[in-house]
C-alpha positions as CSV (number, residue, x, y, z in Angstrom):
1,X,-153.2,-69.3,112.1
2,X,-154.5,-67.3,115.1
3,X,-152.4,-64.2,113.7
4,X,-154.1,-64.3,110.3
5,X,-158.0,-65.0,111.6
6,X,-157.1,-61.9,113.5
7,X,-155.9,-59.7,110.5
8,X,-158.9,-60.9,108.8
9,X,-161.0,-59.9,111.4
10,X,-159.6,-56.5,111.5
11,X,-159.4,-55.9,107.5
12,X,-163.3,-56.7,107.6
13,X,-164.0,-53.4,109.8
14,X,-161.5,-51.8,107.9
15,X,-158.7,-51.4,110.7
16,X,-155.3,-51.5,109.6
17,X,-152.5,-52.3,112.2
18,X,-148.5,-51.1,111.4
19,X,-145.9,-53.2,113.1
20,X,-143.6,-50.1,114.7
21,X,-141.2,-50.8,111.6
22,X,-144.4,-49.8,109.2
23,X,-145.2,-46.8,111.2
24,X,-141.7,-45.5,110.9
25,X,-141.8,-46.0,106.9
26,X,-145.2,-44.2,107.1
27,X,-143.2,-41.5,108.7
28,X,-140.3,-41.7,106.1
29,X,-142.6,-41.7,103.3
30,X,-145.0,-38.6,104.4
31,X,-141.3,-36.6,105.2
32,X,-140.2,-37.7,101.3
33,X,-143.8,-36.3,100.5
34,X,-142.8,-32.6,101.6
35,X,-139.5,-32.4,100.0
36,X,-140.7,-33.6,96.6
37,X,-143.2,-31.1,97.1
38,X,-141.1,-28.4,96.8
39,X,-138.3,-30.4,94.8
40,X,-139.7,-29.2,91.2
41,X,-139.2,-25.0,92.2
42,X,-135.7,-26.0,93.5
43,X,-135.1,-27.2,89.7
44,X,-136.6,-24.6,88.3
45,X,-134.0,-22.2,89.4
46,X,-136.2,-19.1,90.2
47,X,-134.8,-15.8,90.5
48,X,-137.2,-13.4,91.1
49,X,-140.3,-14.5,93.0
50,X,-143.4,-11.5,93.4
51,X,-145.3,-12.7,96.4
52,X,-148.9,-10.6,96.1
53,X,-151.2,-11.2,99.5
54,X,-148.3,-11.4,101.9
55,X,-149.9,-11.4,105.2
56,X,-147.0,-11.3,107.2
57,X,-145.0,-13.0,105.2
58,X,-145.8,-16.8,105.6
59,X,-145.4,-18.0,102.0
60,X,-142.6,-15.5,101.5
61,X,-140.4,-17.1,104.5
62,X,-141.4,-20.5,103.4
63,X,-140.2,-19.9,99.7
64,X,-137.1,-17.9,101.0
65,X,-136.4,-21.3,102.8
66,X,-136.9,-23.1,99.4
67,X,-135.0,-20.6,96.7
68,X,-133.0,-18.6,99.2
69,X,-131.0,-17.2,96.2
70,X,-133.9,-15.5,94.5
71,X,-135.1,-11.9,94.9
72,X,-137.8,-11.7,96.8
73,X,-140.8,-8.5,96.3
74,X,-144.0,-8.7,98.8
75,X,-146.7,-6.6,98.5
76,X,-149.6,-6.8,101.3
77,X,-152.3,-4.1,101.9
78,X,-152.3,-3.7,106.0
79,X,-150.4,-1.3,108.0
80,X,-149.8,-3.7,110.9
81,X,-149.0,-7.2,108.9
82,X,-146.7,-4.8,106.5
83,X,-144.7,-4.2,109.4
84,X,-144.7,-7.6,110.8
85,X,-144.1,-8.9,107.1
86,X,-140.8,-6.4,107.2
87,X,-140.1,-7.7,110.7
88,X,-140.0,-11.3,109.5
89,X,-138.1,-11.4,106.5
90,X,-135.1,-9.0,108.6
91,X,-132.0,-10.1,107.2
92,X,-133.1,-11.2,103.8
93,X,-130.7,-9.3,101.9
94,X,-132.7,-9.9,98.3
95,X,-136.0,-8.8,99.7
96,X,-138.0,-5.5,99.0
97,X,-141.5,-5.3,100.2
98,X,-144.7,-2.6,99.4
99,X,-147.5,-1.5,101.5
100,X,-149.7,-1.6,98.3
101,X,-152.8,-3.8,97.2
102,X,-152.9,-4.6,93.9
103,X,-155.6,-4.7,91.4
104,X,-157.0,-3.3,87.8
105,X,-156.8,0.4,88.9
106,X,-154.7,2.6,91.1
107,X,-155.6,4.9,94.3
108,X,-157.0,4.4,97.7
109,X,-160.1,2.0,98.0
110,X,-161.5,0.1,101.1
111,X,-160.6,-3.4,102.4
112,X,-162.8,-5.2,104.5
113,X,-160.6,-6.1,107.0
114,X,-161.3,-9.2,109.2
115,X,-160.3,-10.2,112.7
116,X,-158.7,-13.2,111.2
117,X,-156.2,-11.2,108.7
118,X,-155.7,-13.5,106.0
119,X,-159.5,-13.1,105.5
120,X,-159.7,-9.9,104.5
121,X,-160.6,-9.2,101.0
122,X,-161.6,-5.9,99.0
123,X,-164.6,-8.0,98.3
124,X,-167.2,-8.3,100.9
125,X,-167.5,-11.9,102.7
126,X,-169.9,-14.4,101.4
127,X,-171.9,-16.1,103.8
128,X,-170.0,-19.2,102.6
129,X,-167.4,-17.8,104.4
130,X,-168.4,-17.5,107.6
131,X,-170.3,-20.3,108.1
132,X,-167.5,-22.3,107.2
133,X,-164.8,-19.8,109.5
134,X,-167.3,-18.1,111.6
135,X,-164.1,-17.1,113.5
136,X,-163.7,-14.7,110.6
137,X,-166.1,-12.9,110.6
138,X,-165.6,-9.8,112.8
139,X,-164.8,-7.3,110.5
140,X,-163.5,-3.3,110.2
141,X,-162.7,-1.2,107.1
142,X,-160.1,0.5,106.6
143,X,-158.6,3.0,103.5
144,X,-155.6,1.1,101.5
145,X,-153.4,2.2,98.7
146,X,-153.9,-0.3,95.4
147,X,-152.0,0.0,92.8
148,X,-151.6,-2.1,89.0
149,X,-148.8,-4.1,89.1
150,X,-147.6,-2.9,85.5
151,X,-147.4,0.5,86.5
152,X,-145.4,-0.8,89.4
153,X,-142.9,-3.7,87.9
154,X,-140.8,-0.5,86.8
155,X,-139.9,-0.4,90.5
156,X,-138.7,-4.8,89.9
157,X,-136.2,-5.9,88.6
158,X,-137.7,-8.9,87.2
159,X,-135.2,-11.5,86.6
160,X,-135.9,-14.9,85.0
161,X,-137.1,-17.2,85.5
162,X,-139.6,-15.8,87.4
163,X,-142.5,-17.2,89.8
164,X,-145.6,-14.9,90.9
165,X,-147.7,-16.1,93.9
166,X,-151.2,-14.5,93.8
167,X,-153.2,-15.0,96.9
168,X,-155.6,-11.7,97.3
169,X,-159.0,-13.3,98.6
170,X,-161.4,-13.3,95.8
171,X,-159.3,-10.5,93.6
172,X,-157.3,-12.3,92.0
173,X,-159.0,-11.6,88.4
174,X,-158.4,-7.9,89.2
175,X,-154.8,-8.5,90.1
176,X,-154.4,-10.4,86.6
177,X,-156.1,-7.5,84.8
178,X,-154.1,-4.8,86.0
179,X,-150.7,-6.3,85.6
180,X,-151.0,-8.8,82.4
181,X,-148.0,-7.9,80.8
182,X,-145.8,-8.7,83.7
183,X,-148.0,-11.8,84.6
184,X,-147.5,-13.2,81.2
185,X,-143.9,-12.7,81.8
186,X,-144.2,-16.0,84.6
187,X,-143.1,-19.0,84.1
188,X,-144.7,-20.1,87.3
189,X,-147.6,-18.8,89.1
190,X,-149.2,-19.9,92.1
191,X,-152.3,-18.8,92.4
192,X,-155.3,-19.0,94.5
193,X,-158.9,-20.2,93.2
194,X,-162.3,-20.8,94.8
195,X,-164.5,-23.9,93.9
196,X,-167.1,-22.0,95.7
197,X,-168.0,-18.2,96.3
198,X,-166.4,-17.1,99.5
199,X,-166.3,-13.8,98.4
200,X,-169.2,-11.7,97.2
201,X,-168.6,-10.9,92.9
202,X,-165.3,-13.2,92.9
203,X,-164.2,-14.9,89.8
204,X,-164.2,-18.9,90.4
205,X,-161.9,-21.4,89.3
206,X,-163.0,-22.3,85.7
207,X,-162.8,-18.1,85.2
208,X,-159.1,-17.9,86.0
209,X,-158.4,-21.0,84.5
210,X,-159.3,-20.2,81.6
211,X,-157.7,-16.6,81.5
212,X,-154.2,-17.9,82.1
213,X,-155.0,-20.9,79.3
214,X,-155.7,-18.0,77.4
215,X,-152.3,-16.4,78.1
216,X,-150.4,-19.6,77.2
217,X,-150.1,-21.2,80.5
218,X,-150.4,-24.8,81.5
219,X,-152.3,-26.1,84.4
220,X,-150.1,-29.0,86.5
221,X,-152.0,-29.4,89.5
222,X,-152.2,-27.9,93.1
223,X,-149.5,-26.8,95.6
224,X,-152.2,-27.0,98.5
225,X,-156.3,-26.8,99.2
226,X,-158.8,-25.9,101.8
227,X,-161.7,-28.3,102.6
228,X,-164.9,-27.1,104.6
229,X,-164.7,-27.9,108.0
230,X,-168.6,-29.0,108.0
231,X,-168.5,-31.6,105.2
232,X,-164.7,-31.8,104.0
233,X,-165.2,-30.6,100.4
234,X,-163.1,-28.3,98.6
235,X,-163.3,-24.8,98.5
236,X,-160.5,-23.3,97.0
237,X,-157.1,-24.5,95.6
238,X,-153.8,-23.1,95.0
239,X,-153.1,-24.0,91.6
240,X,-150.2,-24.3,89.6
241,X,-149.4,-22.7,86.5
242,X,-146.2,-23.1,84.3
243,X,-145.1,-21.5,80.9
244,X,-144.3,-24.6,79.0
């Protein structure tokens, strides 16, 4: 009787209490969470993955880890995260990587390179951006080779079925425009989209939505999001596309 004032009590304020045994199938549950997460590109059998916006390499280890059979080509801009990209995936045998941007035209251009490296963008920072991550900020600019990917896929050997990650901070629309006729080629791409402008002159969500509708792709939800720090909403997504 005393037991279940109490838990009325509680519920009222909205406080929930696990017994240990509840706790531990909170655990169990969140754990099953991440593998199903990653359970449907197991399925899928990928062999050829094109990671674009490495970094230094954190989606490509992470997918490596996944689909350790596929071939793996990075490409990522910077001098320095190149290398440490290169030094991170060392003993990948089916891994080739490029010290290229991509985008709808080739040459050198300038990147606006922030102290916070996966910031950095060919577009300039909206103020968005660093109000939300003032820790980003800081910024340099530095001269990069870009390239289009279809001038460069001759270099792939692209293998299907075949997943594209796209993760280039606000040039993503410019990635899609200079490489169309391998993108089309997916049948899964991962690809990053911003509710808001957090980059000046960006395409938004509905834009490249739309274009890969337009290309016979099918939307199926997001692999991950970021939320404003300030007020929790969503800024940008990492959507999922598949060829049906």
């Amino acid at each position: 009787m005393i037991k279940s004032i109490i838990q009325g009590f509680l519920r009222r304020l909205n406080i929930q209490v696990y017994t240990v045994s509840g706790v531990e199938r909170l655990k169990e549950f969140q754990e099953e969470q991440k593998r199903i997460k990653t359970l449907w590109l197991q399925h899928m059998q990928i062999r050829t993955i094109i990671d674009i916006g490495a970094n230094t390499g954190q989606f490509a280890s992470h997918i490596h880890e996944i689909i350790p059979n596929a071939m793996l080509y990075a490409f990522e801009p910077l001098q320095d995260c190149y290398e440490e990209l290169v030094i991170n995936l060392t003993g990948v045998m089916q891994f080739k990587a490029f010290n290229l941007a991509l985008g709808n035209e080739s040459g050198t251009t300038e990147i606006h390179r922030s102290e916070y490296s996966l910031s950095s963008s060919l577009l300039p920072m909206a103020e968005l951006h660093k109000e939300s991550f003032p820790f980003t900020r800081n910024e340099t600019i530095q001269v990069i080779q870009v390239a289009k990917l279809d001038e460069i896929a001759h270099e792939m050997e692209l293998q299907k079925p075949l997943m594209i990650k796209i993760d280039v901070q606000g040039f993503e629309d410019k990635v899609i425009a200079g490489g169309l006729q391998t993108i089309t080629q997916a049948d899964i791409i991962i690809i990053e989209m911003s509710i808001e402008p957090l980059y000046e002159g960006q395409s938004l969500f509905y834009d490249i939505y739309k274009t890969l509708i337009e290309q016979g792709f099918q939307y199926r939800g997001n692999y991950d999001q970021l939320c404003n720090p300030n007020d929790g909403r969503v800024l940008q997504v990492d959507g999922i596309f598949v060829k049906p």
